[in-house]
N, C-alpha and C positions, 0 to 999 in steps of 0.2 A: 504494500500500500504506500502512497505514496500524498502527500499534498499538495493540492494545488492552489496557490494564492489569488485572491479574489478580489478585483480592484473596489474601491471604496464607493458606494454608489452616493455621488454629486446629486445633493439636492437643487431644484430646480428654482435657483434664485429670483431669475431675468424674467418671471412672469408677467405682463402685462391685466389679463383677466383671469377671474378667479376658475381653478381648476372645475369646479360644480355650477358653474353663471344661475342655473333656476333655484340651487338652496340662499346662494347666498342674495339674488334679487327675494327668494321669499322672506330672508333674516331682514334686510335692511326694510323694505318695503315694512313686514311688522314693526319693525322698531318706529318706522313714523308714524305708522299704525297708533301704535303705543302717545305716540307726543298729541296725537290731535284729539285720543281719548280722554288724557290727560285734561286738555285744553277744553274741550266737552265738558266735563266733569266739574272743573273750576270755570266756566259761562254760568250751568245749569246751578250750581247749588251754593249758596251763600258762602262758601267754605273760606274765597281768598286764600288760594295754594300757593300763591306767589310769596308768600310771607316765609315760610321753608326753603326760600333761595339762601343764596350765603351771605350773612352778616360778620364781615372782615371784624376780626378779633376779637371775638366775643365767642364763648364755648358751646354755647346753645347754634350759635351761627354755623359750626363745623356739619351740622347735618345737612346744610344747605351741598357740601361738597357731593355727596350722595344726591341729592334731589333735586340740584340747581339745571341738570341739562334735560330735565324732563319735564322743565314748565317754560312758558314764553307769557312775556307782557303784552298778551292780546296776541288775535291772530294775524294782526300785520306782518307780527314779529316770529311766529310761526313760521307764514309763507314765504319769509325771504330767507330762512333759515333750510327751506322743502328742499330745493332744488339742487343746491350745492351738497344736503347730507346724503340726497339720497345717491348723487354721483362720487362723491368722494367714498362715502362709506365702501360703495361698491366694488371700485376699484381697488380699496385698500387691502379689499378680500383675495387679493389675488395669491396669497400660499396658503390660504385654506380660512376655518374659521376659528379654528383653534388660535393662530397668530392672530388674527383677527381682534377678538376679543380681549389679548393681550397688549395689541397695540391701542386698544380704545381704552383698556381700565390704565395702563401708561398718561394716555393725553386725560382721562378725565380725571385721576388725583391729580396730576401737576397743574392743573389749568383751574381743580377747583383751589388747592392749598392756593395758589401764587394768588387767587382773585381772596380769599381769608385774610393772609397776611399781609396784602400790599391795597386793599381797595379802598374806596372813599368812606371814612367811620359814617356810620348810620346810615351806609344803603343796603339794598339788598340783589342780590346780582339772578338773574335768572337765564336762561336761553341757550340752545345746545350750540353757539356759533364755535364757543372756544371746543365743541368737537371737531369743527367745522373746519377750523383754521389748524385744527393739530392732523388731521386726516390731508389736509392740503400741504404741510408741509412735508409731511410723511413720504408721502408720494414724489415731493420735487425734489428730497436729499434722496432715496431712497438708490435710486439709479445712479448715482454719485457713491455710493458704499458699496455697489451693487457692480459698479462698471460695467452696465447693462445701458447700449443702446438705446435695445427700444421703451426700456423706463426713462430714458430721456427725454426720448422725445415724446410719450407722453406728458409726461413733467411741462416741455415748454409749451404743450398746446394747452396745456392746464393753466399755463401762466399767462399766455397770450388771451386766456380767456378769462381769467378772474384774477388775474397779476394786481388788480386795484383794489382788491380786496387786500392785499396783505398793508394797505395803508391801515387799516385798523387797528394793527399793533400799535400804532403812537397815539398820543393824546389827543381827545380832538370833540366829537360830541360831550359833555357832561352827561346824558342818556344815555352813553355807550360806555359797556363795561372794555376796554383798549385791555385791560389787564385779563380777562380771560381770553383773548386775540393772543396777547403777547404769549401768556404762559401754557396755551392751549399750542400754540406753534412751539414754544419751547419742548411742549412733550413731544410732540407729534418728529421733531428733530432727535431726542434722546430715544423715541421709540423705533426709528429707523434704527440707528445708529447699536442697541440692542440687539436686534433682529440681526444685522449682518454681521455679530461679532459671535452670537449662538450659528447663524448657517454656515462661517469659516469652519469653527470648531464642529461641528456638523461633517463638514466634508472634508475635514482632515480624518477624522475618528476612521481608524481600517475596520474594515469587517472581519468574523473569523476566516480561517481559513477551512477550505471542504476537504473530504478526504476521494480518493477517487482512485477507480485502476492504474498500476502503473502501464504504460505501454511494453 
């Protein structure tokens, strides 16, 4: 008997869409599913759910990190929110859903801590953009750690079409939370940056080796 060595199977970085397109359009599609129920729910019943957004440094306000990307200040604020989650989400799915979900619970504590600790005392921050902006970054470093073409050039058609969005990271409306912009891209940047440091070590890791007839 004899051994023969078995080359490492190369995870498949360079994805542009996600391996399964119909689970993960039914993931993302529920999940906005989910925000407009949300937004139903606080129209319909006296409740004011908006008050569980996050209130910067205060410890009762820390639940808002948990609850701040699943409500919006009206449904203006919803629908400019629809469009961009439901495309970036999607895209972001592209090595499956498992990373998926890890890159989102990545952008959603950074984007909610950074808006707790740095936000205007006595507001309350609500709306899923800093997903919005951490999934949009995600995707334009992503092909830059990835040295994957065609993540690039998805990247620049991403940027060529919502590139004015990233002005949201700076100061500028008093009504706009800039700091879950900022630190919702900060994840969205460390959560690339994650990702391609586990799929190196990933495809470095050899497999065993088989055993097989000798010739």
């Amino acid at each position: 008997m004899t051994t023969l060595p078995v080359k490492p199977a190369r995870r498949p970085v360079g994805r542009i869409l996600p391996p399964n397109p119909a689970q993960a359009a039914i993931v993302v599609v529920g999940f906005t599913a989910l925000l407009y129920l949300v937004e139903i729910v606080d129209a319909v019943l006296p409740a004011d759910l908006d008050r569980y957004g996050i209130i910067p440094r205060q410890a009762s306000g820390l639940w808002g990190v948990l609850f701040s990307p699943l409500l919006h200040n009206g449904w203006g604020h919803l629908f400019a929110n629809t469009l961009p989650l439901l495309v970036f989400a999607f895209l972001a799915m592209a090595n499956g859903l498992a990373q998926w979900l890890a890159v989102t619970a990545t952008i959603w504590v950074v984007s909610g801590i950074g808006v707790w600790a740095t936000g205007a005392s006595g507001s309350v921050t609500v709306g899923a953009s800093g997903l919005c902006f951490g999934w949009l970054l995600f995707l334009l470093v992503r092909g830059v750690f990835n040295r994957s073409a065609g993540q690039l050039l998805v990247a620049l058609a991403l940027l060529l079409y919502w590139g004015t969005m990233l002005f949201g990271v700076l100061p500028g409306d008093p009504h706009v939370s800039w700091q879950a912009h900022l630190f919702g891209a900060v994840g969205g940047v460390l959560a690339a940056y994650l990702v391609a440091v586990v799929d190196r070590r990933g495809n470095r890791a050899p497999r065993p080796a088989i055993e097989g007839q000798a010739a």
